[in-house]
C-alpha positions in Angstrom: 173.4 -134.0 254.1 175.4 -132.5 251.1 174.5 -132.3 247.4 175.2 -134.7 244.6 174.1 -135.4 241.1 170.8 -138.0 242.5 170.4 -136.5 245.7 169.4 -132.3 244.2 165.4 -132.7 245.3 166.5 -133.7 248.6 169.0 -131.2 249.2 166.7 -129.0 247.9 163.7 -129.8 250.6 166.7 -129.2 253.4 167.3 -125.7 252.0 163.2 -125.1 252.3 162.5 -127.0 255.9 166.2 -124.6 256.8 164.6 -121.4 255.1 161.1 -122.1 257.8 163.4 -122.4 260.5 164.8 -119.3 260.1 161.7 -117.4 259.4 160.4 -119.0 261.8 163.0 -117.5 264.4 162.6 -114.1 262.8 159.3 -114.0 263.4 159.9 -114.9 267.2 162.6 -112.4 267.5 160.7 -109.5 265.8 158.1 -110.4 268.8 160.1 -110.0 271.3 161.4 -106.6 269.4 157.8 -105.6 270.4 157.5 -107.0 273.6 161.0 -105.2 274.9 159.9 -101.9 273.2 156.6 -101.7 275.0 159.2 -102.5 277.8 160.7 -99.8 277.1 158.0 -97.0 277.1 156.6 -98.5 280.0 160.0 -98.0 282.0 159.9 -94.6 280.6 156.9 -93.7 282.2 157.7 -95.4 285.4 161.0 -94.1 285.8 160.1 -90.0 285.3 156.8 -90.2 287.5 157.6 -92.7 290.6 161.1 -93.5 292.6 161.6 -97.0 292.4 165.3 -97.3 291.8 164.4 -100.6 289.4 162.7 -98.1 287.0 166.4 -96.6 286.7 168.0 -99.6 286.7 166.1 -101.1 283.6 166.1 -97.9 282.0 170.0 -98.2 282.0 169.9 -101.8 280.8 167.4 -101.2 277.7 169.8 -100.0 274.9 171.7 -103.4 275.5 168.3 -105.5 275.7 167.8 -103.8 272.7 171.0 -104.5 270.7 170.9 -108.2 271.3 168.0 -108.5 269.7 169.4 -106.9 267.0 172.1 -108.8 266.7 170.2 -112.0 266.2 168.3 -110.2 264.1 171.4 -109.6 261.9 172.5 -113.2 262.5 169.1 -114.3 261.3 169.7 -112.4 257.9 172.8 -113.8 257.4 171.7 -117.5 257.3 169.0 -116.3 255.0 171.5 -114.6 252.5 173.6 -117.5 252.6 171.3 -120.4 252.2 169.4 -118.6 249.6 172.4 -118.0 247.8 173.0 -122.6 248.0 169.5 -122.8 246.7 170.4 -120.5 243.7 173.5 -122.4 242.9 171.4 -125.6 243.3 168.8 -124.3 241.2 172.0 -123.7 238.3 172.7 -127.0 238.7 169.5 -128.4 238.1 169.2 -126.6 234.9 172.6 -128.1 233.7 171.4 -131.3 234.8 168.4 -131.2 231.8 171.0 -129.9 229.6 173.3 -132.7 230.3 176.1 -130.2 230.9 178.4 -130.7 233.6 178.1 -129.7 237.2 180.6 -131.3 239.3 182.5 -128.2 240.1 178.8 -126.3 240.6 178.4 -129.2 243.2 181.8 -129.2 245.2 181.1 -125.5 245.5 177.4 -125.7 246.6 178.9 -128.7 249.4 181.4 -126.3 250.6 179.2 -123.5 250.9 176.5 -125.8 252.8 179.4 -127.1 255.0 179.9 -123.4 256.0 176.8 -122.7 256.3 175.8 -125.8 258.8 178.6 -124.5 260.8 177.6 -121.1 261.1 174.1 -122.0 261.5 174.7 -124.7 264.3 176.7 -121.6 266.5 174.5 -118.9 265.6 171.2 -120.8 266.7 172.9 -122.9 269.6 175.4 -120.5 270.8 174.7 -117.2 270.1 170.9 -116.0 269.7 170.7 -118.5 272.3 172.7 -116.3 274.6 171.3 -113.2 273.5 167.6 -115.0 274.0 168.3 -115.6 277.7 169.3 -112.1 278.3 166.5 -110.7 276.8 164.2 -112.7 278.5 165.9 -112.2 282.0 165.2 -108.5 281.5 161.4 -109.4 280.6 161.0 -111.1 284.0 162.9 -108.0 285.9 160.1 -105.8 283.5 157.5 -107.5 284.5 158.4 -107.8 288.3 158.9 -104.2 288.5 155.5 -103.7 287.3 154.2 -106.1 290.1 155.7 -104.2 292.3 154.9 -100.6 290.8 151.4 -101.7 291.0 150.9 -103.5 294.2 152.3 -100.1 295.9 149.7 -98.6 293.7 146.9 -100.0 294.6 147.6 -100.4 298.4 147.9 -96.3 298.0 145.0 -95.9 296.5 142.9 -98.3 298.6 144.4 -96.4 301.8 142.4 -93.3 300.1 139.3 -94.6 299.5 139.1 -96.3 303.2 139.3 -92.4 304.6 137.2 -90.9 301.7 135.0 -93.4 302.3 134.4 -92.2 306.6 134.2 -88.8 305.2 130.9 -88.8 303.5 127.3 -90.1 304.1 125.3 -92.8 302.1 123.1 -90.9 299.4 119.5 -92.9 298.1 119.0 -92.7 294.6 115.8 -93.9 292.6 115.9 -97.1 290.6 115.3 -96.8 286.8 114.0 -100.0 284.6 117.0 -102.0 283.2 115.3 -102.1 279.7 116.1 -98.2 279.2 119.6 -97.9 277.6 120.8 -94.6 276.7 120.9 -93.9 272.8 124.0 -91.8 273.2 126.9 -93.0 275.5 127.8 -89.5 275.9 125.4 -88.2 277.0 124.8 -90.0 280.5 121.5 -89.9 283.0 119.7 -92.0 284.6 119.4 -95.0 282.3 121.4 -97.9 281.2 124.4 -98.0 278.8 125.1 -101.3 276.8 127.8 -99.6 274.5 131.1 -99.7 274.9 132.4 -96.4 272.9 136.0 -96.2 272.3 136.0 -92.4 270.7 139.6 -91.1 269.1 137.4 -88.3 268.4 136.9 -87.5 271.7 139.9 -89.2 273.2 137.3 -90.7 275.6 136.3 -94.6 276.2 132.9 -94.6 277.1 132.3 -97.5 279.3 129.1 -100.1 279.8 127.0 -99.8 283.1 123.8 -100.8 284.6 121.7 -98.2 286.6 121.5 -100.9 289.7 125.1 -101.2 289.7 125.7 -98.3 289.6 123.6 -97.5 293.0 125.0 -99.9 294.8 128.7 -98.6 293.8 127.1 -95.1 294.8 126.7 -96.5 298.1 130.2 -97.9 298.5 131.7 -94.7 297.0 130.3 -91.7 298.8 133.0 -89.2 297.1 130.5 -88.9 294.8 127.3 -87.2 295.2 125.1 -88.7 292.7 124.9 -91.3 289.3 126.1 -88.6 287.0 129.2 -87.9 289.0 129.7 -91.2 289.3 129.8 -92.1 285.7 131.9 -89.0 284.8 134.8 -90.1 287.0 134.6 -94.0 286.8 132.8 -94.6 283.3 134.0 -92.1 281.1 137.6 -92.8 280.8 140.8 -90.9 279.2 141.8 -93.4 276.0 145.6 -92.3 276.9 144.8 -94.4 279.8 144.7 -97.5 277.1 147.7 -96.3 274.9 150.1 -98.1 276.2 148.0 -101.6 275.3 150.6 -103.7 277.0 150.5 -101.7 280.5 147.0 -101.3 280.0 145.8 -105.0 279.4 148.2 -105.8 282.5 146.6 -103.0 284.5 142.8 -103.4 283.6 143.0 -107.2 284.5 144.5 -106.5 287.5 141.6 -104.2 288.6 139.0 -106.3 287.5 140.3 -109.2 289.4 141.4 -107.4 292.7 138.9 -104.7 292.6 135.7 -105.9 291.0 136.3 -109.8 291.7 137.8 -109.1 295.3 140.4 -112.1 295.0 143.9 -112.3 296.1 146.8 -109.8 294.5 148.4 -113.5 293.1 144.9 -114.2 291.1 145.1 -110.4 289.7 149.0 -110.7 288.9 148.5 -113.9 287.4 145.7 -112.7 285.1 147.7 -109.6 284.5 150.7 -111.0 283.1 149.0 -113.9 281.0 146.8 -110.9 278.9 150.0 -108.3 278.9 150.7 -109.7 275.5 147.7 -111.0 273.8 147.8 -108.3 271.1 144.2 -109.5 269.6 143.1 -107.7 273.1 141.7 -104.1 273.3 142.5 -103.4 277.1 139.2 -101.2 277.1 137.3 -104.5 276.5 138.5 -105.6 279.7 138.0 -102.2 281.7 134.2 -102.9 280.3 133.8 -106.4 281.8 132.2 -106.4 285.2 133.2 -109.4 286.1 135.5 -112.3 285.1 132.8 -114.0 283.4 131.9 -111.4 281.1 135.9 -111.3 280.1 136.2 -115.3 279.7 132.7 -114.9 277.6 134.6 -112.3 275.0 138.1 -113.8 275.1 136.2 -117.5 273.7 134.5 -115.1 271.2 137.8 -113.5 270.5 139.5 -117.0 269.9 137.1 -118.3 267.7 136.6 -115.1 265.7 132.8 -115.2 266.6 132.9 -111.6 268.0 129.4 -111.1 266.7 128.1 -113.4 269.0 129.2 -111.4 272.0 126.2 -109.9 273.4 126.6 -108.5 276.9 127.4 -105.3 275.7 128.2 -103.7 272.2 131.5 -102.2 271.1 131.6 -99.3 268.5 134.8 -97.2 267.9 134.6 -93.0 266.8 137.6 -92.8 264.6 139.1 -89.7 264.4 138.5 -87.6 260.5 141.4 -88.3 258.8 143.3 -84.4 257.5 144.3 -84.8 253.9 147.2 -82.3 253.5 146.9 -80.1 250.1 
């Protein structure tokens, strides 16, 4: 649609449904900014601590994941520069319309400038930020199926281990304690309950939830450890590094708690993996506190309906660290 002297409100609604468009694909692109960037930490640390040649592969491949999404970046400002510059001019004309002053030449200009603009806008969307978008999102999938593969090898290492840790020691008895006694202080563990999670900055900890009788059954399944407060040391007080890296993390702590806690299939854990990798709304320590799929599906509907206070299988506190004011 071009401009004339009865058609300026019209024109005018273009130039704002145009202007949501291209926010619109900002907004997407600036996403997948993110996304690739976490990418990239996370092939990083892959690359300088295992030997999978995809690690080096990606890791070659990231600068130019990362220019194309700076190009349509670029592209995307563009088309905003240029169509708010034809609302502007259409905005002049307006005001010579009330002052019954003449516009015509205002309007051929504002109809070439539009024509350019359609042009450019039809090759930069269809052509290419489309191109760039498919490259982008091929490295994604190679991302993301390295990390399949990074942690299946993982966790087929690690349950090798525990089979022949396990044959190495004997079953130890501990005595029950009443599930109504929680600990007051998360840190400081014994022989009672925890319904806190703790996520400490202060301590660079995460202080995770546990029941005393789950704990001595997992005693019994894990004889590396010689009582409850070893137990809890190694498996319940956690490093928050571990979580740093939310995107690895969320991926990772899903996994587990589908193939380790829920014992189903490496498909159910890598599914569940990969659709929580990038729900940013998601603290990955949340999930490392769940016992049990449930207890997740319980706090992700909480989470989605921003009802958080009506979570109660366990609490969640956070120990930020004292902020240092410089003098």
């Amino acid at each position: 649609m071009y401009i004339n002297t009865e058609s300026i409100e019209q024109f005018m609604e273009n130039i704002e449904k145009d202007l949501n468009i291209i926010n619109e694909y900002f907004c997407i692109q600036k996403q997948k900014k993110a996304i690739v960037f976490e990418g990239y930490n996370i092939i990083i640390m892959n690359s300088l601590k295992t030997h999978l040649h995809e690690w080096e592969e990606l890791l070659s491949q990231a600068s130019d994941i990362s220019k194309y999404i700076d190009d349509n970046l670029e592209y995307l400002d563009k088309l905003q520069k240029d169509i708010k510059e034809i609302n502007d001019l259409t905005l002049e004309v307006q005001l010579k319309k009330v002052k019954n002053e003449n516009h015509d030449i205002l309007l051929d200009e504002i109809n070439n400038q539009y024509k350019k603009y359609q042009e450019e806008k039809n090759n930069i969307l269809q052509n290419l930020i489309l191109q760039n978008t498919q490259k982008i999102e091929e490295f994604n999938k190679k991302v993301i199926c390295t990390i399949k593969k990074s942690i299946y090898k993982e966790d087929m290492f690690k349950t090798t281990n525990s089979l022949k840790t396990n044959t190495a020691y004997n079953q130890t008895k501990i005595k029950a304690t009443p599930e109504n006694e929680y600990l007051e202080n998360p840190k400081k563990p014994s022989k009672k309950s925890n319904k806190t999670l703790l996520i400490s900055e202060k301590d660079n900890k995460v202080y995770l939830p546990y029941l005393i009788s789950d704990l001595e059954k997992e005693l019994k399944e894990k004889k590396q450890y010689s009582n409850i407060e070893e137990l809890i040391q190694n498996e319940y007080i956690l490093d928050l590094d571990k979580f740093k890296n939310s995107m690895m993390a969320r991926f990772k702590q899903a996994y587990n708690l589908i193939k380790k806690k829920e014992k189903k299939s490496i498909i159910n854990a890598t599914e569940l993996g990969l659709e929580l990798m990038f729900n940013y709304s998601l603290n990955p320590a949340i999930i490392a506190a769940c016992k049990n799929e449930d207890e997740l599906d319980i706090y992700l509907d909480c989470l989605e309906e921003n009802e958080l206070d009506s979570f109660k299988i366990f609490d969640v506190k956070y120990e930020i660290s004292p902020v240092i004011k410089l003098v």
